[in-house]
C-alpha positions, 0 to 999 in steps of 0.5 A: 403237103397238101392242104387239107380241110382244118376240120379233118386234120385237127379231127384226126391230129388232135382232137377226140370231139367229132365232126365239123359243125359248130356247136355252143361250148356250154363249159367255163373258160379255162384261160384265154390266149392270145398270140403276137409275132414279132411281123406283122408280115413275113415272107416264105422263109423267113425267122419270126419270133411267136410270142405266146400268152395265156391268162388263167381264169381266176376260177379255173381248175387245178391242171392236172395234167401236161397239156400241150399248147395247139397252135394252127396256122390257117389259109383264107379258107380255114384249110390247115397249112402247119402246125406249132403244136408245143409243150409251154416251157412252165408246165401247165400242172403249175399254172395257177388261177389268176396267173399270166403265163407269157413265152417266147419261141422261134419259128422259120415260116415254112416254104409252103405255096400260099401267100396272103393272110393266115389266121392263127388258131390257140388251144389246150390238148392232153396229148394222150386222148386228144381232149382239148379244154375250153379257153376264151375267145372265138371258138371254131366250134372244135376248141381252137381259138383265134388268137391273131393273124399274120400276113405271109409274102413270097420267098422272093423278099429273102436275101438268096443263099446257096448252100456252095460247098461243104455240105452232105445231101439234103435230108428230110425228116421221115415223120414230117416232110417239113423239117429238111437239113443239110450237115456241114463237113468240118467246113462249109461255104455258104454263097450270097449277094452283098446286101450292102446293109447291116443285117443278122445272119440266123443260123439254126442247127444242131451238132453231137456234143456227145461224140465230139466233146468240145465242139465249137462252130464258127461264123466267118467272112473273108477270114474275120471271125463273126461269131464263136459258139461251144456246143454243150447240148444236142439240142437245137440252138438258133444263133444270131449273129450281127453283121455289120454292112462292112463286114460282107465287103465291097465285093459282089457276092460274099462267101459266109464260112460254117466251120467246126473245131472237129467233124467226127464220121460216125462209122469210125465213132464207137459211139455213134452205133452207126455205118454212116461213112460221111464226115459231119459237123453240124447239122443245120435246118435254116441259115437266113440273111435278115437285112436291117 
């Protein structure tokens, strides 16, 4: 995606309030919000953990609606690059005057061409028209706040992996060509250098637990089990799996196995509705080496 000019993309994305001139919000701040990752630097690529914080003003109002949490990720020039827009996990109907409201989430850095530093902008929106609320802090005259920062790196600082065997296609979402994955078969290979150090493998996925009752994923390297997980919802899940140094072995390049208890082809599932002739089993977004 192109980058585009912020004021333009939150304009028509997200907000009802015209034009790119700055001007004094004369309204009381409803909350003010901050932002914290758990990097101060990440490169292209790379899983961060967002930590999200807002604090009700002790006079604010009743939330009378579900507001939806703006969050903008901004060049050195204050172009839009992405976007984490997000409903917070307590709805905004329950939050109180006085009331810290603090959350989690996780997020891969997308593969977008820009190095350097990005500025995070935080706001409040009702999704239906676009209004935003007033919050506290540097105000872009748009109702985005700043909230922090965040230095971006190359792709280059990642462990390399390839997706070998096993897999369908890469696919991309039609309503953001941002969002890519890859669905295994009921066993897929994926192919990268021995870090020779301890490291976590994050596996980021979903599978069809509605059509395949009991489905199960594994992690493996040269035949040792490293992790298990029961797929119970059809939800996303981000798994984190320690691997000891020891476990990649002694070899150069290490084999990491993705492999399901039961593939379905949803052609030949009722259920699935669906002429799809492939064989699935898990449909994965990110699979990244995060060495310690």
């Amino acid at each position: 995606m192109k980058p585009l000019a912020a004021c333009v993309v939150v304009a028509l994305a997200v907000s009802a309030l015209a034009g790119c001139k700055k001007k004094e919000d004369t309204q009381p701040p409803v909350a003010t919000a901050t932002f914290s990752s758990s990097r101060a630097k990440a490169p292209l690529g790379s899983p961060l953990d967002l930590t999200y914080r807002f604090v009700v003003a002790a006079n604010a109002p009743a939330f009378d609606k579900e507001y939806r949490v703006l969050v903008h990720f901004l060049d050195s020039d204050d172009q839009l690059m992405w976007t984490d827009d997000h409903f917070p996990p307590t709805s905004t109907k329950e939050w109180k005057p006085g009331q810290h409201i603090e959350y989690s989430r996780t997020m891969f850095v997308p593969q977008y061409p820009y190095m350097g530093q990005a500025t995070i902008r935080v706001g409040l929106y009702d999704p239906e028209t676009g209004v935003r609320l007033p919050l506290g802090g540097e105000n872009d005259g748009q109702r985005a706040y700043k909230a922090g920062t965040l230095e971006l790196l190359p792709a280059s600082d990642n462990v390399f992996i390839q997706f070998k065997d096993g897999w369908q296609n890469a696919e991309v979402a039609a309503e953001n060509a941002q969002v890519e994955w890859q669905w295994t078969k009921k066993v897929a290979t994926l192919a990268l250098r021995n870090p020779r150090r301890d490291a976590t493998f994050f596996l980021h996925f979903d599978g069809r637990p509605d059509l395949v009752p009991g489905q199960t994923v594994s992690v493996s390297i040269g035949g040792q089990v490293l992790d298990t997980s029961a797929l119970t919802t059809n939800e996303e899940v981000i798994r984190r799996v320690p691997i000891a140094a020891t476990q990649f072995g002694d070899a150069e390049n290490v084999d990491l196995i993705i492999e399901v208890n039961q593939a379905f082809v949803p052609a030949q599932t009722p259920a699935a509705k669906s002429s799809d002739p492939r064989e699935l089993g898990i449909r994965v977004f990110h699979a990244f080496i995060e060495p310690k």
